[in-house]
ZATI-496385 format. One record per atom (N, C-alpha, C, O): atom name; x, y, z; chain. Coordinates in steps of 0.1 Angstrom, whole numbers. Example, Ala and Ser with C-alpha at 12.3 -4.5 7.8 and 13.67 -1.06 7.14 Angstrom:
# ZATI-496385
+------+-------+-------+-------+------+
! site !    xx !    yy !    zz ! unit !
+------+-------+-------+-------+------+
!    N !   132 !   -57 !    78 !    A !
!   CA !   123 !   -45 !    78 !    A !
!    C !   132 !   -33 !    78 !    A !
!    O !   142 !   -33 !    85 !    A !
!    N !   128 !   -22 !    71 !    A !
!   CA !   137 !   -11 !    71 !    A !
!    C !   129 !     0 !    79 !    A !
!    O !   134 !    11 !    80 !    A !
+------+-------+-------+-------+------+
***
This chain:
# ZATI-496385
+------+-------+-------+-------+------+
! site !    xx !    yy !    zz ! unit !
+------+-------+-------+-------+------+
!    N !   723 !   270 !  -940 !    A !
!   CA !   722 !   283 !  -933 !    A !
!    C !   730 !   294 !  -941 !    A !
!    O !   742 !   291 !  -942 !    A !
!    N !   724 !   307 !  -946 !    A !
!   CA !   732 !   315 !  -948 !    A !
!    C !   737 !   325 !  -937 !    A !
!    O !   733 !   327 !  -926 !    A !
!    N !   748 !   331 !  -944 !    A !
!   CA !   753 !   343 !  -935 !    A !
!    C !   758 !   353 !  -943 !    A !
!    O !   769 !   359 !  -941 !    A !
!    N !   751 !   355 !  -950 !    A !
!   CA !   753 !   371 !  -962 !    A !
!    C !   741 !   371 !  -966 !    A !
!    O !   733 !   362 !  -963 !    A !
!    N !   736 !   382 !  -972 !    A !
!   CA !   729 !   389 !  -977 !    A !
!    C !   719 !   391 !  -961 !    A !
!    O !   720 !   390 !  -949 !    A !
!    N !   707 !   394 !  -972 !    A !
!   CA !   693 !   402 !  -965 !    A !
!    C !   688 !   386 !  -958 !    A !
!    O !   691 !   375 !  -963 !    A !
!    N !   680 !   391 !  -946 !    A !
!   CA !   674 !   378 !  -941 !    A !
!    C !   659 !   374 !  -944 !    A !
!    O !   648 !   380 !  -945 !    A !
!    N !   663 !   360 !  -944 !    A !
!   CA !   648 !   351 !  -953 !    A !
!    C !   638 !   357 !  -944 !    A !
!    O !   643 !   363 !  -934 !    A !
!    N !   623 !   356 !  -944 !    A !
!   CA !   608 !   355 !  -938 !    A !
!    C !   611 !   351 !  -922 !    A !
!    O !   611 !   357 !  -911 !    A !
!    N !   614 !   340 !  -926 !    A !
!   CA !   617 !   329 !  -915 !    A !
!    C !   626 !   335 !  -905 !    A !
!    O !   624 !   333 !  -893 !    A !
!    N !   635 !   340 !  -910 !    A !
!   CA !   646 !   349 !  -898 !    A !
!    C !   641 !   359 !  -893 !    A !
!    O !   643 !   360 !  -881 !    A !
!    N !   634 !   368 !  -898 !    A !
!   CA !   631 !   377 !  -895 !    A !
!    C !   620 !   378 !  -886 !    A !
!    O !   620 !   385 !  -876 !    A !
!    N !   607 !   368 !  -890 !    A !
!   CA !   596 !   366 !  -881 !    A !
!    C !   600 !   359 !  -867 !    A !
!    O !   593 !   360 !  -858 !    A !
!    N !   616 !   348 !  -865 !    A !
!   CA !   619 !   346 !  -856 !    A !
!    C !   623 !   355 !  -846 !    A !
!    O !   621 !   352 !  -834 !    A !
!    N !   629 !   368 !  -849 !    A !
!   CA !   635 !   379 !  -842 !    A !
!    C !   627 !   387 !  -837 !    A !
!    O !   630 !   394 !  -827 !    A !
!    N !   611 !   389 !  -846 !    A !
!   CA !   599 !   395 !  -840 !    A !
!    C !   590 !   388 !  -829 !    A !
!    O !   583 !   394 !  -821 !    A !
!    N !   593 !   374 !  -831 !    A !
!   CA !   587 !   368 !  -820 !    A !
!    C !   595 !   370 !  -807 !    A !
!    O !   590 !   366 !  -796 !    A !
!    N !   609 !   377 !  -806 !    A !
!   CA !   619 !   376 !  -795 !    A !
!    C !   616 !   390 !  -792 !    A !
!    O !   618 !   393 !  -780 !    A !
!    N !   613 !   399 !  -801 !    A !
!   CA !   609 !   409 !  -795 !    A !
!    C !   594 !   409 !  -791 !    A !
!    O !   592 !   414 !  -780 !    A !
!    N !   584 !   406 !  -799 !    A !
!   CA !   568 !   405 !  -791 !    A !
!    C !   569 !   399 !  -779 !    A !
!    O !   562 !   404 !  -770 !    A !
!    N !   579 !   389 !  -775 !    A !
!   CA !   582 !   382 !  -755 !    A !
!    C !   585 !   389 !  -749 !    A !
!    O !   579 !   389 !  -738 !    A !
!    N !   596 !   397 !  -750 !    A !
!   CA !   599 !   408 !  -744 !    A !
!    C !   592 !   416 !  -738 !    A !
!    O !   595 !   418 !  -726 !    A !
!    N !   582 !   422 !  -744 !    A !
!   CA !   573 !   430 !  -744 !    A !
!    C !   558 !   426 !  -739 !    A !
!    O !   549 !   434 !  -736 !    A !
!    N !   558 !   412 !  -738 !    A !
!   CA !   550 !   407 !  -732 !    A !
!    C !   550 !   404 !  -712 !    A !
!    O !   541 !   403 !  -703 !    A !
!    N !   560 !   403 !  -713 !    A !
!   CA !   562 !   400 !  -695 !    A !
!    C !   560 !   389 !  -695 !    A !
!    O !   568 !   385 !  -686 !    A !
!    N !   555 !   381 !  -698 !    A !
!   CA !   550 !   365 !  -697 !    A !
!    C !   558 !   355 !  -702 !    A !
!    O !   565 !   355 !  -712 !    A !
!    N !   557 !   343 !  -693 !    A !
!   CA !   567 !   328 !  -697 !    A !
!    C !   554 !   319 !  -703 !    A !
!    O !   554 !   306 !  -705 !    A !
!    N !   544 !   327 !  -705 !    A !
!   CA !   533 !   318 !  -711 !    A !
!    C !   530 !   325 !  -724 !    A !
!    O !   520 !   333 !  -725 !    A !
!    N !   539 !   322 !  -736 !    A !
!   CA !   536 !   335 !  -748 !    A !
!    C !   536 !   321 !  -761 !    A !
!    O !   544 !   312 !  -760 !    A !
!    N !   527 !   321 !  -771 !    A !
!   CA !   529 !   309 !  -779 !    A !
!    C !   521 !   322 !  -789 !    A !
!    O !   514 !   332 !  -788 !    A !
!    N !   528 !   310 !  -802 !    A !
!   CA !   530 !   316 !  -816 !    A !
!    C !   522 !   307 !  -820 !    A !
!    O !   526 !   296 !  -816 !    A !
!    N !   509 !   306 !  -826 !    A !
!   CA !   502 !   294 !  -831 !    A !
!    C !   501 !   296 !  -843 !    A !
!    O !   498 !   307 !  -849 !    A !
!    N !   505 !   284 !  -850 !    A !
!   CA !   507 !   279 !  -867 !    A !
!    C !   518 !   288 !  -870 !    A !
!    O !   525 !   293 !  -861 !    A !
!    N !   518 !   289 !  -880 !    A !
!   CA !   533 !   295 !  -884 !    A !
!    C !   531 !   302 !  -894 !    A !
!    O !   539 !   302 !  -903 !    A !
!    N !   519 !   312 !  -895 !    A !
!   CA !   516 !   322 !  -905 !    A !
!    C !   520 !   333 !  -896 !    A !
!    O !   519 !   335 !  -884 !    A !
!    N !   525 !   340 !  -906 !    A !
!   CA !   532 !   358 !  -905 !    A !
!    C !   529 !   365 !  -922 !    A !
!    O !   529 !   359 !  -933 !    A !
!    N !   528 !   380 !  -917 !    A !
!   CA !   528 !   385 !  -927 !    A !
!    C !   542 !   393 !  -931 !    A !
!    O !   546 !   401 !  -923 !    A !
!    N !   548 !   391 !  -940 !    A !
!   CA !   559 !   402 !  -944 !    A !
!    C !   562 !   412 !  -954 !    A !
!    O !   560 !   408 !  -966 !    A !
!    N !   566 !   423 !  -951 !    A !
!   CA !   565 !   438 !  -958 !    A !
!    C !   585 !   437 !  -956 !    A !
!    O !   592 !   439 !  -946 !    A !
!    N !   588 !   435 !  -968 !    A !
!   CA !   603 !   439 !  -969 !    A !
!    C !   601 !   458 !  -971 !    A !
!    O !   592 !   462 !  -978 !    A !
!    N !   607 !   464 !  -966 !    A !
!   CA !   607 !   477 !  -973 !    A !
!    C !   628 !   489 !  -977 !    A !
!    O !   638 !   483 !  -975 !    A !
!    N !   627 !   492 !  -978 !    A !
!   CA !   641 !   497 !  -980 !    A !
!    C !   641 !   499 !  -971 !    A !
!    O !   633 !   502 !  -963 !    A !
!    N !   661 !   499 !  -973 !    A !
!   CA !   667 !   505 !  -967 !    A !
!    C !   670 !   492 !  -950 !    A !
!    O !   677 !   494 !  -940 !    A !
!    N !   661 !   478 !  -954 !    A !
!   CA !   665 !   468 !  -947 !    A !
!    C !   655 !   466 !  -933 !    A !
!    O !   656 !   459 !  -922 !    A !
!    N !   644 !   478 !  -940 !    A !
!   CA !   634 !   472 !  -929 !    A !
!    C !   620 !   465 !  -931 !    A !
!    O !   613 !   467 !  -941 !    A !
!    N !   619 !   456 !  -922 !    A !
!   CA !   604 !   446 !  -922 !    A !
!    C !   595 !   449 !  -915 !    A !
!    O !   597 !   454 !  -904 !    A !
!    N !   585 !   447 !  -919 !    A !
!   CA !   572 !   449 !  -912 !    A !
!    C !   565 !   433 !  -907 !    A !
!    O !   558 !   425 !  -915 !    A !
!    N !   567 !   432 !  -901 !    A !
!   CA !   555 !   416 !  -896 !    A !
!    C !   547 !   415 !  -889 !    A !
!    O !   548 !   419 !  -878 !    A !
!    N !   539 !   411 !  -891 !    A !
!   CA !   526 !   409 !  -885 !    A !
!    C !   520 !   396 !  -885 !    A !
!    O !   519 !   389 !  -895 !    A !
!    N !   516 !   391 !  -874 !    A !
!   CA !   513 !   382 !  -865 !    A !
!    C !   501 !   379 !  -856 !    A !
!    O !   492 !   387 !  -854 !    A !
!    N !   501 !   364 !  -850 !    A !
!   CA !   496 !   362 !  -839 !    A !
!    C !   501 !   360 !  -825 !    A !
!    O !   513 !   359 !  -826 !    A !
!    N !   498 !   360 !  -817 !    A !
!   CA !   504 !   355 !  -804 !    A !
!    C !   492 !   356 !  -794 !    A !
!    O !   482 !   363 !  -792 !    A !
!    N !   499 !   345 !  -787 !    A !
!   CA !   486 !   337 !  -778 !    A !
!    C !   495 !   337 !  -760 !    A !
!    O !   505 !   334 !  -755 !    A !
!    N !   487 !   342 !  -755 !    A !
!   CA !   493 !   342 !  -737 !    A !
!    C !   481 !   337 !  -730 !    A !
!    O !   469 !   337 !  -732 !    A !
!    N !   490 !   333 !  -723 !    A !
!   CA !   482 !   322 !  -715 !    A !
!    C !   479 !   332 !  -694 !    A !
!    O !   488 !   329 !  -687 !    A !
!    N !   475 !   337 !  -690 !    A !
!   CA !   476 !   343 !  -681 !    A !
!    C !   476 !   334 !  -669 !    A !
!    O !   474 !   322 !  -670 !    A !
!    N !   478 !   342 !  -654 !    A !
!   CA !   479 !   334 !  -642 !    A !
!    C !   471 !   326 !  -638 !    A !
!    O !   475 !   319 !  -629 !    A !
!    N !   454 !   323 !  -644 !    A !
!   CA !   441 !   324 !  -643 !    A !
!    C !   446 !   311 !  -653 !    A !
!    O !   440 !   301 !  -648 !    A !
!    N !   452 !   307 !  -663 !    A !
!   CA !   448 !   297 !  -672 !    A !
!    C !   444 !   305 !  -687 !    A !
!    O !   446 !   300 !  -698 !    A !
!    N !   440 !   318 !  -684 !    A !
!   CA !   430 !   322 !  -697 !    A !
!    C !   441 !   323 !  -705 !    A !
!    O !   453 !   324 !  -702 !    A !
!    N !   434 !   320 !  -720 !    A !
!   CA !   442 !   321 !  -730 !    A !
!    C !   435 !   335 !  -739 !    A !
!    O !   424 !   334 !  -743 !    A !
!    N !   440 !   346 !  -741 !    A !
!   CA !   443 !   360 !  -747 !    A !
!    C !   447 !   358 !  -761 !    A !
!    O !   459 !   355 !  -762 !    A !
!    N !   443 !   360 !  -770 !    A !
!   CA !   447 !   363 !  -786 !    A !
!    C !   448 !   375 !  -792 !    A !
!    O !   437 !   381 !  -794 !    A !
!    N !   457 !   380 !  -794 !    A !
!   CA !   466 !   392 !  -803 !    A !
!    C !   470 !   394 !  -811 !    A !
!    O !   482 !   390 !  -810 !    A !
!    N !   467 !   402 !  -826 !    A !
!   CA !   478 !   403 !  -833 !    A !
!    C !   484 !   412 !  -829 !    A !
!    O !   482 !   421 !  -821 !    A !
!    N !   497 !   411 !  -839 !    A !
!   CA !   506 !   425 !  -835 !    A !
!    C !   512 !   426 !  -850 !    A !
!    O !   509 !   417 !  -857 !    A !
!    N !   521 !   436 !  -854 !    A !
!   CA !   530 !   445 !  -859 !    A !
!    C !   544 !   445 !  -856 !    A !
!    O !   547 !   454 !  -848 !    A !
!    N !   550 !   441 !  -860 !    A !
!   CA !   566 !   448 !  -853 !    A !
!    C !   568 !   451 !  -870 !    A !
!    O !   563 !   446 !  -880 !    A !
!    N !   581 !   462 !  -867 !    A !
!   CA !   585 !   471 !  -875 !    A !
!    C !   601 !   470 !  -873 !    A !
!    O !   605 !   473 !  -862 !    A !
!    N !   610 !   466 !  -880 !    A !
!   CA !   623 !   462 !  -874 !    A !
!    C !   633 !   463 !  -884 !    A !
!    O !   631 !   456 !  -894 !    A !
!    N !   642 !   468 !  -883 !    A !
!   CA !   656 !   469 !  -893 !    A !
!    C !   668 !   463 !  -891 !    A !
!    O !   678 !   466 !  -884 !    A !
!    N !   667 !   455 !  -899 !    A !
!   CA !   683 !   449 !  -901 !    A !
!    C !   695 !   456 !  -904 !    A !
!    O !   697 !   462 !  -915 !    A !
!    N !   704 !   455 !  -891 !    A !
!   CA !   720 !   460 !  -894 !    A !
!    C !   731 !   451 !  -896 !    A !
!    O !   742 !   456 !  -897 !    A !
!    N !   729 !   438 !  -898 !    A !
!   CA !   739 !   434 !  -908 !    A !
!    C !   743 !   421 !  -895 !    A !
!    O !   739 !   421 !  -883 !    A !
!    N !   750 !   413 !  -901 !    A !
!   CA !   753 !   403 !  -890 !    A !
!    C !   744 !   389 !  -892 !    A !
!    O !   736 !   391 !  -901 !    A !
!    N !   743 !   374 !  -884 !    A !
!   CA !   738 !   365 !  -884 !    A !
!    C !   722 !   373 !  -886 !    A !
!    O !   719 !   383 !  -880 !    A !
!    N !   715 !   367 !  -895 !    A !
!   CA !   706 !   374 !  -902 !    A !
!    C !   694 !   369 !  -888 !    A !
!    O !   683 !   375 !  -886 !    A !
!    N !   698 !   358 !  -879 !    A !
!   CA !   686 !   358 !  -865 !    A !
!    C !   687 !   359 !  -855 !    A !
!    O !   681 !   354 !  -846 !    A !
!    N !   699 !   369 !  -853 !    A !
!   CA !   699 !   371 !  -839 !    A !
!    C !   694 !   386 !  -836 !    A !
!    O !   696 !   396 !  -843 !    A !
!    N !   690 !   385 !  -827 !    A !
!   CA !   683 !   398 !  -822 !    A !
!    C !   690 !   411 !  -823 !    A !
!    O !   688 !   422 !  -829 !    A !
!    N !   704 !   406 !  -815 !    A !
!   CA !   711 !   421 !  -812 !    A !
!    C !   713 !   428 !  -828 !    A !
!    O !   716 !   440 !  -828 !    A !
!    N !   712 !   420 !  -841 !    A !
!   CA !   718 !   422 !  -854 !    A !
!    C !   703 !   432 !  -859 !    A !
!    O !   702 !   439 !  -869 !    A !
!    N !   694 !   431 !  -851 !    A !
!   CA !   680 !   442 !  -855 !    A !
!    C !   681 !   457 !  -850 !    A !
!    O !   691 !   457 !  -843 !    A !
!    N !   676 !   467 !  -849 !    A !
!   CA !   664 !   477 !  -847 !    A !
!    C !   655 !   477 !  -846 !    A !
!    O !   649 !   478 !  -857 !    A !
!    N !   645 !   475 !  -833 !    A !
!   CA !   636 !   474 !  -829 !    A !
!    C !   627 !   488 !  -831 !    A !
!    O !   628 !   496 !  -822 !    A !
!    N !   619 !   489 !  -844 !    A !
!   CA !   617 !   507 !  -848 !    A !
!    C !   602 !   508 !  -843 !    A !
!    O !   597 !   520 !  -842 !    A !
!    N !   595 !   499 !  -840 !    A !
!   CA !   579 !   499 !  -837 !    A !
!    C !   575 !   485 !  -836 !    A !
!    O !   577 !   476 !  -844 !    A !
!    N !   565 !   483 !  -821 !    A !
!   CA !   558 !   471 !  -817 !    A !
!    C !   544 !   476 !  -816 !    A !
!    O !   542 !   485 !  -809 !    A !
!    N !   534 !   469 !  -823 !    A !
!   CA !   520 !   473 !  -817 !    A !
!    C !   511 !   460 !  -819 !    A !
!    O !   511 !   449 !  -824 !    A !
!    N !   502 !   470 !  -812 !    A !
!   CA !   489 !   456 !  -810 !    A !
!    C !   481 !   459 !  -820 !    A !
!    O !   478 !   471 !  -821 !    A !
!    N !   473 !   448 !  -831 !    A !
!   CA !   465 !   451 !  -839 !    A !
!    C !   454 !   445 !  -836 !    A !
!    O !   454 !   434 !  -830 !    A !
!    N !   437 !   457 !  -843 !    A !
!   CA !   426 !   448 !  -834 !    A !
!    C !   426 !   440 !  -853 !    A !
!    O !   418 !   431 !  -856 !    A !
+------+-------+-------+-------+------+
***
């Protein structure tokens, strides 16, 4: 585990999935396979892009991608509060 520098893929797409839940309202929110796209850009921000799958009251299962947009301020490279949450969206 590191704790310096910039954070791996893997850290970072975990901190977007904590923010895409958020934003979902739902205890029925799943990440299927473990493909993400990532855009490092300066100045310590990422772009990721994703899927995410909710499951609604009904059973239905809903598929989504999304976008988050998010900056790293320094700290354990996966914890949420250590981000800026700068843009969340839905992509068709």
């Amino acid at each position: 585990l590191t704790t310096s520098g910039l954070p791996t893929g893997d850290e970072a797409y975990d901190v977007a999935q904590d923010f895409v839940k958020a934003t979902l309202r739902s205890d029925r929110v799943n990440f299927p396979g473990s493909g993400y796209q990532l855009a490092k850009r300066a100045d310590s921000v990422y772009v990721i892009r994703s899927v995410v799958e909710v499951t609604d009251e009904a059973g239905e299962k809903k598929t989504n991608n999304f976008k988050v947009l998010m900056e790293y301020k320094g700290g354990k490279q996966d914890v949420q509060k250590n981000w800026n949450l700068l843009n969340i969206s839905e992509e068709q």
